[in-house]
N, C-alpha and C positions, 0 to 999 in steps of 0.2 A: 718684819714686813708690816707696810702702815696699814693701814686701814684700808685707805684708798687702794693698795695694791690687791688687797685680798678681795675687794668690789670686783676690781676691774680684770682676775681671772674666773671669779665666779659667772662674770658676765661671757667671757670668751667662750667657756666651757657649756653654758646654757646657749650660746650660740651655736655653738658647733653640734651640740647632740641636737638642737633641733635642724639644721638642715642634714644631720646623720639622716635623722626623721623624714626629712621630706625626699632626700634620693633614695630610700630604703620603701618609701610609699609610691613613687613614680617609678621603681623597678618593677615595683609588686602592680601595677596598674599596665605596664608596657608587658610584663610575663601575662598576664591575663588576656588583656586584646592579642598576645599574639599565640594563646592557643585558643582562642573564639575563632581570629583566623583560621589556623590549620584548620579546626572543626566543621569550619564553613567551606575551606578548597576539599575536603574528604567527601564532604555532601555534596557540592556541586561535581566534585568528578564521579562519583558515586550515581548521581542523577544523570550524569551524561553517559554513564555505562550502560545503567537501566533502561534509556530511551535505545539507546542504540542494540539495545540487546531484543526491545521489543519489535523493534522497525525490524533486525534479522528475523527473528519469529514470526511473523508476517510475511516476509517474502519467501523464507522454508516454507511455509506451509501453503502459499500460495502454489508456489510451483513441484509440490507434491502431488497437490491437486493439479494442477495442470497433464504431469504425466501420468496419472490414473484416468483423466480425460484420452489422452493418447491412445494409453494403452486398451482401454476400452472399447473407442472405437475402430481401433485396426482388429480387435476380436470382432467385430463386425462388418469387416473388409473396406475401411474407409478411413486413409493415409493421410496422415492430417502432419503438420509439423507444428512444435512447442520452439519459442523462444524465449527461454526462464529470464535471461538479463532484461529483455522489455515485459514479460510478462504478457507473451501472447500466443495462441492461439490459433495457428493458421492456416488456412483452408484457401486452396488455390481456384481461380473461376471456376474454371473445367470439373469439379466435381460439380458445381449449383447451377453455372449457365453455359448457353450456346454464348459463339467469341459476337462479342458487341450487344449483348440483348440483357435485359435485366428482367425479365421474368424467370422463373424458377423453371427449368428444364423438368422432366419426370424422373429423373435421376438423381436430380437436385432435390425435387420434393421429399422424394425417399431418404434421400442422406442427412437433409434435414429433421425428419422425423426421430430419426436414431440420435443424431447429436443432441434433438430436443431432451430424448428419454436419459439420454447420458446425464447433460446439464442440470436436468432434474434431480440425480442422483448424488451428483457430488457439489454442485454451488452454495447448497444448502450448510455445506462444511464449513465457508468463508465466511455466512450470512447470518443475517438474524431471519427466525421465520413465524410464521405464523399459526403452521401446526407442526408440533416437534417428531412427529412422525415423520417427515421431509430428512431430518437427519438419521434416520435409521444406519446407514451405512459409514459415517464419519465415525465410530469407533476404531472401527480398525484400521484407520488411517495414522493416529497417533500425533493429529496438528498441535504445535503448541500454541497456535494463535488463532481463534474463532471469530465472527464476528467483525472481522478487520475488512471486508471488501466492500468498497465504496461504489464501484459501479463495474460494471463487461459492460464495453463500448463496442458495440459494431461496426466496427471500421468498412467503405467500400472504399478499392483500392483500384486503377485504372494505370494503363501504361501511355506514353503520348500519341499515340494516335490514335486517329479519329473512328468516332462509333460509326460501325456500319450500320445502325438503326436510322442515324440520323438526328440522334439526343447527342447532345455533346456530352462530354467525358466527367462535367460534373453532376450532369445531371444522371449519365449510366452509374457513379459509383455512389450518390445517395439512393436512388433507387434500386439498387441491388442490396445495401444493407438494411432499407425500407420492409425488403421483403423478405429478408434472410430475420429480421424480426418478427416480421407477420408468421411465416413459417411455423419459427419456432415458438411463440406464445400461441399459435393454435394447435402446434400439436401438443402441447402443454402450457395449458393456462397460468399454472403456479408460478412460470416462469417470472410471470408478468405482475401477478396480483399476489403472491405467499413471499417472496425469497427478498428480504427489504435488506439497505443497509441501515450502521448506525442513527439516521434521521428518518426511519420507517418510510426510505422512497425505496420503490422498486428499483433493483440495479441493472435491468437490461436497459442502454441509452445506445444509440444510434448517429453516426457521422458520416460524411462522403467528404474525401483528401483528392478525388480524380486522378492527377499524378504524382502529386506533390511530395509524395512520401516513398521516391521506389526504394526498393533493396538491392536494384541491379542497376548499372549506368546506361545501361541499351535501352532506347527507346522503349521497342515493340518487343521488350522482354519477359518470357509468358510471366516470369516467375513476379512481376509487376503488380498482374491481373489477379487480383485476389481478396479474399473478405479475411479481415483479422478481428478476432475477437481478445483485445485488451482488458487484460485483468488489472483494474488499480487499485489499490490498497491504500486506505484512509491513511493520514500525516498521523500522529501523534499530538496530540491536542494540546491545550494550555491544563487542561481538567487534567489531564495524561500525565503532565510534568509535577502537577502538584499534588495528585495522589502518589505519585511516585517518591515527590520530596519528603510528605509525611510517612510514610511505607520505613524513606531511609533513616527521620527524625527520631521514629519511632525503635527503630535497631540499633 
């Protein structure tokens, strides 16, 4: 073998184990990014469990409280109904007012009083507050989510026909849930000034829908005519997802 042959497989051989090298390097770089990948869909589905597991915790424990509300004040003769899927609360005209009038009946007053003392007792489970005395009774509740309720909207709620007052129907169901506020922040203050959500605002807020919003297709349907107290429950934050990513970074 000449000379020149023995160069020219010295050279082939030096060629070939060096691209041996480089697919044997671009394997080892293609196995790497693709368990960074996997590591990254585990953590992202991983976070999307966690958010979704908190958002369920939240609405459990919202509507625990809701039927301890219930159940409360039918111990005190006043028949309220829970609707856990919206998260509300609701109380037909006729227990608060005469039909077309938005001032507080005397048996309105009264009923109000009671759901005041109730609200008192259990909102505080949801909320943040300001003296932790106010949660006295959320132990034995067993919530997994505290702290999570963003606001109780006072819904007024009206059917389509016209006020016998002589206020039209937007103006009767903001003025009934006007006063189904007043009500109850006088018969207990805390409502108003103690029981905050996560951005330290008081959560009782107040709306009028007139009829905008029935439950029944009938016009002049009592079950129309009603004050809904909407419990809504804060979203899940951006702070929420990324203490949650590092939680799972960290595991």
């Amino acid at each position: 073998m000449s000379a020149h042959d023995i160069a020219t497989d010295t050279h082939d051989e030096s060629y070939f184990a060096s691209f041996t090298d480089l697919l044997v390097g671009i394997l080892f770089i293609f196995i790497i990014m693709l368990m960074l990948f996997a590591s990254n869909m585990r953590n992202t589905e991983q976070t999307a469990r966690d958010v979704t597991e908190q958002v369920t915790a939240m609405i459990e424990s919202r509507n625990i409280v809701l039927q301890e509300i219930k159940k409360s004040l039918k111990e005190l003769g006043i028949e309220v109904e829970v609707d856990e899927e919206q998260g509300i609360l609701r109380l037909p005209d006729k227990i608060l007012f005469d039909r077309g009038r938005y001032e507080l009946s005397a048996d309105g007053n009264e009923a109000l009083i009671k759901l005041a003392g109730v609200l008192r007792t259990y909102l505080p489970c949801l909320a943040r507050v300001k003296n932790d005395t106010l949660k006295e009774a959320c132990a034995k509740l067993s919530l997994k989510s505290q702290e999570a309720l963003e606001t109780v909207l006072i819904e007024g709620h009206t059917d389509r026909t016209g006020a016998e007052t002589g206020f039209d129907n937007w103006t009767l169901s903001a003025n009934r849930a006007i006063n189904v506020f007043r009500g109850l922040t006088a018969a207990q203050p805390v409502l108003d000034d103690d029981i905050l959500n996560m951005q330290n605002v008081p959560v009782l807020a107040v709306s009028g829908y007139e009829a905008r919003r029935p439950i029944v297709k009938k016009n002049d349907a009592a079950q129309n005519r009603r004050i809904d107290l909407r419990f809504i429950m804060r979203s899940p934050t951006p702070e929420d997802v990324e203490r949650i990513k590092r939680a799972v970074a960290e595991h």
